[in-house]
Structures are given as structure tokens and as C-alpha cells.
N, C-alpha and C positions, 0 to 999 in steps of 0.2 A: 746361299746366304750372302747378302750384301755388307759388307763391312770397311772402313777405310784407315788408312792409319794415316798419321801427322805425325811423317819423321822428322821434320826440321827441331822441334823442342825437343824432344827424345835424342835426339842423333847427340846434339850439345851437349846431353847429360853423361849420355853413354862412352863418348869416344875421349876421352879423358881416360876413366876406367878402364875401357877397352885396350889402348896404345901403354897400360901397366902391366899386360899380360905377354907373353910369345904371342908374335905375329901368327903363327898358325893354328893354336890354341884360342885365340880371340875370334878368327874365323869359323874355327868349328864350332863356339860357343853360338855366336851368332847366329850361324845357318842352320843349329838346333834348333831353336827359338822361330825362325822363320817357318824350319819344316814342320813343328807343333802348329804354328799359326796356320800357315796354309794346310794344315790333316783339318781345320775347323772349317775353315772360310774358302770360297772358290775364289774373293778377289776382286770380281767382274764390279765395273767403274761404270756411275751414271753415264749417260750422255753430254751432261753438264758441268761434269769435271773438265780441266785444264788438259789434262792428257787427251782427250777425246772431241779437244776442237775439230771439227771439220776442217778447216782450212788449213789442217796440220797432216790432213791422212797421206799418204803416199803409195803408190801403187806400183808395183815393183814385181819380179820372179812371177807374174801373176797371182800376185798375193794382195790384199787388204793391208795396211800398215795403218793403224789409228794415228799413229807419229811415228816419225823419222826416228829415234830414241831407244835405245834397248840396253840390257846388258849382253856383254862380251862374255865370249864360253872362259870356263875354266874356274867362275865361285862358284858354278852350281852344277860339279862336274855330275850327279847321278840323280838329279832334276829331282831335289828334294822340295824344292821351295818356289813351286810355279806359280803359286797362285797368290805368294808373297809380293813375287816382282811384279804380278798384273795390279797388283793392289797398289804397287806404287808408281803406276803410270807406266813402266814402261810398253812401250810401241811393238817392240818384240822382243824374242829370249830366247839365248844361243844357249844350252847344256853339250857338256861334256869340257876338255874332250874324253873319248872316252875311247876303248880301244877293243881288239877282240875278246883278250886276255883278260880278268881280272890281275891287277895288279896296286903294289903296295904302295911305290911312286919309290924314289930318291933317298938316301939314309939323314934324318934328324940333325943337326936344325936345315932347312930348306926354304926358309921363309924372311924377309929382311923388310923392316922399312928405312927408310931416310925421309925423315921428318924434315931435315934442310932444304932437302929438295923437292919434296912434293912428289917421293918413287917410291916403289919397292924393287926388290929382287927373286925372281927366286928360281929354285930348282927343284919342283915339284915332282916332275919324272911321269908323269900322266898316273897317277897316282886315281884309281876310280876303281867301282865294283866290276867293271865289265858291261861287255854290250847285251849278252842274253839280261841281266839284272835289272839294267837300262831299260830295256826292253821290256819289262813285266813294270814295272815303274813307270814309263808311257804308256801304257795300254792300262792302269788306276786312272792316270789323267785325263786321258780321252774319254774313258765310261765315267767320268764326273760331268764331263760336259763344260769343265771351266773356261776353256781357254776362248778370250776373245780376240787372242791378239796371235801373230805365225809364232811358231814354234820352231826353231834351226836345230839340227845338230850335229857337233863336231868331232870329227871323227881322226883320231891319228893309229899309230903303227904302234903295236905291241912290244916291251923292250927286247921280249925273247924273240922275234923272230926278225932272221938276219934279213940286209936291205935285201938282196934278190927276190923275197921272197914277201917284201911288201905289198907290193899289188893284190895278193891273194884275200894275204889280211885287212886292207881297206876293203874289198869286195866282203869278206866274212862279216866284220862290222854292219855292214851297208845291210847284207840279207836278214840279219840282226833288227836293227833299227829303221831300217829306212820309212819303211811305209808310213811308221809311226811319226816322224814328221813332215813338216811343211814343207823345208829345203833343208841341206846339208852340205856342210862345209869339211874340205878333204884338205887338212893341215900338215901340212909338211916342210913347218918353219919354225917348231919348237926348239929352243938351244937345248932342252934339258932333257933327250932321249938320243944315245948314244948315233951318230949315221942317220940321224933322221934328215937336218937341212940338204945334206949333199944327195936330196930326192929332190932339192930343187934347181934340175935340170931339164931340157927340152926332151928329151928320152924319156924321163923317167915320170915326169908331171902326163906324156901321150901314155903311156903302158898303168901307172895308177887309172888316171879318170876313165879308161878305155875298160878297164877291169871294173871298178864301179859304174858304172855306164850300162854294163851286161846286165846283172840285175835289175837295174832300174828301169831299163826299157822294157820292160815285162811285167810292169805295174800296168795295173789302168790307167793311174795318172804320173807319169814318169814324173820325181821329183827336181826342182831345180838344183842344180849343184853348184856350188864357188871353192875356189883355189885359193887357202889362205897363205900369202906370203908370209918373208920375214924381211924387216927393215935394212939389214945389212946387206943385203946382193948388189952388185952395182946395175945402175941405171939398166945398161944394155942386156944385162942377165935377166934382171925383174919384167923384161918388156916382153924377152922372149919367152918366159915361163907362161906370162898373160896371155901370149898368143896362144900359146901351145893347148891351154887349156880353153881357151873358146874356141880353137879350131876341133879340139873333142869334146865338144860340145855342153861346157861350163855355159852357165847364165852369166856368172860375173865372177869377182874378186873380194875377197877381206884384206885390207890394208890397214896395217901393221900388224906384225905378232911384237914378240920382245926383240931387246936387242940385247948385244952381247958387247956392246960399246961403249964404253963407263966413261969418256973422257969427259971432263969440265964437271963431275959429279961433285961436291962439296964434301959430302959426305967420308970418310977412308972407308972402303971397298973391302979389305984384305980382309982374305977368306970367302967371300958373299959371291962366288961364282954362279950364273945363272943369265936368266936374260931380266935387263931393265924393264920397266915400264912405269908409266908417270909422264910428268911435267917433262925432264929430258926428251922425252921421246917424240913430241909432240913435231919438234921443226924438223925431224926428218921425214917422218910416217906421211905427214901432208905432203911433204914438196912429192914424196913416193906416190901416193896418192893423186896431184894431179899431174904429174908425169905419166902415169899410166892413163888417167883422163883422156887426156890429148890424145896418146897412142891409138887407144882403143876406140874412142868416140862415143857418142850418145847414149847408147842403144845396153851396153852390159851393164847389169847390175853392181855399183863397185859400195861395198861397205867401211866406213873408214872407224878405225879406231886405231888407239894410240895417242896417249896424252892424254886425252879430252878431261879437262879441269876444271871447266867452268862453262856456263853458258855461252860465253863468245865464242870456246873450243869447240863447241858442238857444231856453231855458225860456220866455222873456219873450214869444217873439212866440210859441210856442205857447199861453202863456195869453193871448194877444188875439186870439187866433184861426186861428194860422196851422195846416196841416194838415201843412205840411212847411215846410224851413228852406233856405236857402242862405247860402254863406260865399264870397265874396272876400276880401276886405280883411285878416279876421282869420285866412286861410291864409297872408297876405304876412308880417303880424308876428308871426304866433303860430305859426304854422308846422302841417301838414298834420295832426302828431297834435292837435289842437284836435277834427277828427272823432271821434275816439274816446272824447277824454275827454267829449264831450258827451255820446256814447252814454253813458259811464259815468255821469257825473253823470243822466241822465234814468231810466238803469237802477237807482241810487240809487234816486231820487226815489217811482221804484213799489213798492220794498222795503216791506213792513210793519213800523209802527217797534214797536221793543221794550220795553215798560213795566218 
């Protein structure tokens, strides 16, 4: 069933109301509503819509992208709402993350905004039903037939089990979900799972994706995988993790996760530990982003989010390199037609200008 929404006059109404409730409370309200919407609607967009210019598609992982544009994992950790985000343009749609384990996430409140700044914070703790759950819940979507656009998903490390014993549990995940998407992204750059970053070493990035990798080569169609960073590593750490994981044989990268670096925030802080993201995050993530560019060259698929606020921030990481974009943050304050108008503004951007 074809149906569209028009969230730009909706969003204006709603997000007033919205930003009076607990940031996390407002979300879950939300993404009920989406996931009622989408248990109706598949979603699937004319050809004629903005999201589905042709001269927007990008071809990427060996995958179709109708546009560069998607949402970033973590609103729609147990992929309730798939056929809501197709409905609002976006290009692609990263769920999860999600983990072996069923788990509860982090203890209450865990969730922040800073209105000053254009951020939130938080310490959600991978908080999701599990990958077997995940798992029955991609295989409804698949037997719908909705999806027109790749399917990603993201997978991290269970809070119960100790780091040695990581590798197992991204492979467990993996044999869980894998098949059931398009590509998958192995993150091991959340602040808010106890030892999870300090997997982001050259050791330990070769024995995960090498672990994941086992399974996946033993599909018919081996999925593509990417190495999601985190913001904070320095330059020469972030380069070596990059290599590490295309020399075991990643497609690419996601650029940024959160950060954990609150300096010049307007906002006071105390208490809201977790990782940023927002407006703040925006001039590191990119510079991270084409630094790793350069390093790596042409050829890897590199995904950039972090920040991305506005139509020009979508442009920004795709001139430093990014191959495709994703949006949190700036679907919370700027609300979901933010998708479109970036199509718009990039379907500008190709226009031949007029003397």
C-alpha cells in the first residue's frame, strides 16, 4: 500500500510537545506511532518523489542506494519502523545496534538534550530485545516485500560478556542476523558498554572481523561489512584500525560514533555522561572522515555521520569523502523532512547553473 507523509508541518506541531516530555519517553512515544504506521503501510516512494531522483542514486557495497541519505543505527534499535523511514525518503537504514544478548541498556535517566547546542547525550547501554528477536522481526520485513532501499545492520558486543571473549559474540550476532541484511556494520566504538572502545585496536579489530568473516563466507552472497569508529582515537590509531579492517576484508568504514568530549558544550554537563552527538560533533567526525579518505583511497565504502544538521552537513561529509550520509541527531531537532530537503538541496547542487 502506497502512502506518504508530510513531515515538515507535522514535525513544527509536534516537536514543541515533544521536547516537554523525558528525552527518552518522547522517543519511544514516537517510534510507537512510526511502528503502528509502518504494521499499515510498506512505505515504497513513487519514482517522482525527491528521494528517488536518479541523479541522486549511489552505488556502493554492491548495493543500489536511491540517495546518499539514510538514518544512523541506534533510533530504530529492533527495526520497528522500516517502512516509516522508507516513507520518508530515506536512501538507506541502519537498525540496531543490537547484540547477542537481550539486554535492558544502562539505568534511568540515559538520555539528554541540549537545546543550546544542537546535541544530545547519552548512555543507552545497547539497550535492544536481541539478535534471535531481531531476527524474527527481519524475516516479517523481508516476507512483506517492502524494502526498496539496503538494509544495514549494527551489531555490538553483549554487556555480559567479557572483551576476550568478544569475537565469539559479534560472530553469534552475525549467524543471528546476518543473512537477513544487506551489509553490516561491527561497532566497537560505543562509550556506553563497559571495554567496548579499547576493541579499538589493530589486534583486536583482525580477530573480531576475522570471527565475523567465518560465518559470512559461507553465505551464497557474502555480506559486505564496515568497521564503525569512534571520534575520539587519535589520527594515527583511527588509520591503523581502518587498515586493519580492510586488510580482513571490510568493504569500508562508518564515521563517527559518539564522542565522549564535551569541551566548548554551552550547555552544563554534570551528571549527563555518555557519548555526544549533534552540532558539536560535526568538525571532528569530518576532518576523521577525510583523513581516513586520503589514507585509504577511492575504492572503500566510507559512511560519514556525525553532526549532520542540515542540508549543507550532508554536502560536507560528502565532499570529504563520505559515499553515503546518516542522520540522528538532526532528525530529533530538525525533524524527518530534513531527508528531503537534503535530497533537494543536493539535487540543486547538480543543476547546471544559468549564465
Amino acid at each position: 500500500m502506497n502512502h506518504t507523509i508530510d513531515a515538515s508541518p507535522v514535525w513544527s506541531l509536534l516537536r514543541p510537545l515533544l521536547f516537554q516530555l523525558d528525552p527518552e519517553r518522547a522517543h519511544n512515544l514516537t517510534l510507537r506511532v512510526l511502528a503502528q504506521w509502518s504494521a499499515r503501510f510498506d512505505g515504497k516512494l513513487s519514482s517522482t518523489d525527491v528521494a528517488r531522483t536518479p541523479s541522486l542514486a549511489v552505488d556502493a557495497l554492491g548495493l543500489r542506494f536511491p540517495n546518499p541519505i539514510g538514518v544512523a543505527a541506534g533510533l530504530d534499535k529492533d527495526a520497528v519502523a522500516i517502512a516509516a523511514w522508507q516513507a520518508l525518503g530515506c536512501g538507506l537504514i541502519e537498525v540496531g545496534t543490537v547484540t547477542a544478548h537481550p539486554q535492558p541498556g544502562n539505568p534511568r535517566p540515559r538520555l539528554f538534550r541540549l537545546p543550546r547546542d544542537g546535541a544530545i547525550i547519552n548512555r543507552m547501554g545497547f539497550n535492544n530485545a536481541g539478535a534471535a528477536a531481531l531476527a524474527t522481526q527481519l524475516e516479517r520485513v523481508r516476507a512483506r516485500g517492502l524494502l526498496q532501499v539496503p538494509l544495514g545492520v549494527n551489531l555490538g558486543k553483549s554487556k555480559i560478556t567479557p572483551p576476550e571473549q568478544a569475537a565469539a559474540d559479534y560472530r553469534q550476532s552475525f549467524e543471528r542476523v546476518g543473512a537477513l541484511a544487506d551489509y553490516v556494520v561491527v561497532n566497537i566504538s560505543s562509550p556506553n558498554t563497559p571495554g567496548l572502545r579499547d576493541l579499538q585496536r589493530v589486534d583486536e579489530v583482525t580477530r573480531i572481523i576475522a570471527a565475523v568473516q567465518e560465518p559470512n563466507q559461507r553465505l551464497s552472497r557474502p555480506r559486505p561489512l564496515l568497521l564503525k569508529l569512534a571520534p575520539d582515537l587519535a589520527d594515527d590509531d583511527a588509520l591503523a584500525c581502518a587498515h586493519a579492517a580492510l586488510d580482513a576484508g571490510c568493504a569500508g568504514l562508518v564515521l563517527t560514533n559518539t564522542t565522549i568530549q564535551f569541551e566548548g558544550v554551552m550547555t552544563a554537563t554534570a551528571g549527563m555522561s555518555g557519548g555526544l552527538s549533534g552540532r558539536p560533533l560535526l568538525a571532528r567526525s569530518t576532518e576523521l572522515l577525510r583523513k581516513v579518505r586520503a589514507e585509504v583511497g577511492p575504492t572503500p565504502v566510507l559512511i560519514g555521520v556525525g553532526g549532520v544538521m542540515t542540508p549543507a552537513d550532508v554536502a560536507a561529509k560528502l565532499a570529504a569523502g563520505a559515499n553515503l550520509v546518516q542522520l540522528y541527531s538532526g532528525l530529533i531537532y530538525y525533524g524527518p523532512s530534513l531527508v528531503r530537503a537534503s535530497c533537494r538541496w543536493l539535487r540543486s547542487a547538480q543543476a547546471p547553473s544559468v549564465s
